[in-house]
N, C-alpha and C positions, 0 to 999 in steps of 0.2 A: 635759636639753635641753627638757623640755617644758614646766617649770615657767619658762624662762628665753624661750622665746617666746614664753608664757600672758603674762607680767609685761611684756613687750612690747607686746602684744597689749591690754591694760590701757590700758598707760602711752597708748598711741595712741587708746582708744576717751577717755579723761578730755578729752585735749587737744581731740579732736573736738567732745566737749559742752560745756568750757569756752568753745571759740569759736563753737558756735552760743549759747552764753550770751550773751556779748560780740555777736553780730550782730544778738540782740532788742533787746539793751539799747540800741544805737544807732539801732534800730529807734524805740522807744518814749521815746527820748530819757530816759531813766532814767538816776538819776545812777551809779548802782554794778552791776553785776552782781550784787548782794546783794539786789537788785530784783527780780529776774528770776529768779522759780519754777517747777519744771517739776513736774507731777504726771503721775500716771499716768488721768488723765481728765477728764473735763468736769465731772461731777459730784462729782469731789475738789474741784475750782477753786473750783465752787460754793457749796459747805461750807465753804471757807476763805475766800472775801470774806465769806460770809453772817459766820461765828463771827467776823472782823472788825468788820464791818458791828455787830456786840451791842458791842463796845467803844466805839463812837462815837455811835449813836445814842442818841436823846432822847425822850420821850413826845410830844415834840411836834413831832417829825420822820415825814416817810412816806418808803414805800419802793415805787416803780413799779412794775407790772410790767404784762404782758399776757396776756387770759384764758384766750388757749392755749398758754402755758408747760406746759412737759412737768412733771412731779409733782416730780420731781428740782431744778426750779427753784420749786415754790411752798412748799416743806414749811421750805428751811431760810430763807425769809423769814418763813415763817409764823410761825417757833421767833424768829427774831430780833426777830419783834414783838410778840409774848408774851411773851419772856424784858425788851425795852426799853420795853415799851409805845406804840412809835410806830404809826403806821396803814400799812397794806398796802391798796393801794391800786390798782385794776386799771385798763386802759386795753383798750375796746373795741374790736371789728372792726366793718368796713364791707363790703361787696361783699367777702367773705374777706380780709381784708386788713387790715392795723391800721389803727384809725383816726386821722389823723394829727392835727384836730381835737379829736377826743378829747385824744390826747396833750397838744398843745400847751395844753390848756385845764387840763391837772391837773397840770402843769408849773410848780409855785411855788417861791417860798424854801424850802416846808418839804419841800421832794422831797430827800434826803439820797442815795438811791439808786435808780437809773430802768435796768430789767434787761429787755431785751426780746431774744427768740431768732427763729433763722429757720425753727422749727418750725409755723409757721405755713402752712395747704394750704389752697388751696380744693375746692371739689366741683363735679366737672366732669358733668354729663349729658349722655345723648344717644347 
């Protein structure tokens, strides 16, 4: 009995993440569900665009980011642009705040990859 409502129990949790597969994929306009990866965190995600990112990148390509990315997002850009040669490339704060100037100014052809988070705080006094 119990292995036969476990195998149930299965068969329903699959179907449930197959169709939230299917509801990103439509989401993100992706052509396949074969698109659409689920990891077990942020900094899996990370690590797999980054180890991407080395397959395509160029010496002569850069890679954005912003100064207060959490460590989990500088390290595996850092590997990918040591490993490809391209430039890592940071984009400033303003009044705590990214600078959007900045950004827009370091935003060229050769930006292959532009990764900014919302880990970004300011400091409140008083």
């Amino acid at each position: 009995m119990f292995t036969v409502e476990f195998t149930l129990w299965q068969s329903d949790a699959t179907a449930s993440y197959e169709a939230a597969r299917e509801t990103i994929r439509k989401f993100i306009n992706a052509g396949s569900t074969k698109e659409v990866l689920f990891t077990r965190g942020t900094t899996t995600s990370l690590n797999w665009v980054a180890r991407f990112a080395e397959e395509i990148l160029t010496e002569d390509d850069q890679v954005l980011i912003s100064v207060m990315e959490h460590h989990s997002n500088i390290i595996p850009w850092q590997e990918a642009c040591r490993k490809t040669g391209a430039e890592l490339v940071y984009v400033y704060l303003k009044d705590g705040a990214l600078d959007m100037d900045d950004l827009r100014s370091k935003l060229t052809d050769k930006v292959k990859v532009c990764f900014t988070s919302s880990r970004i705080k300011r400091s409140w006094s008083g």
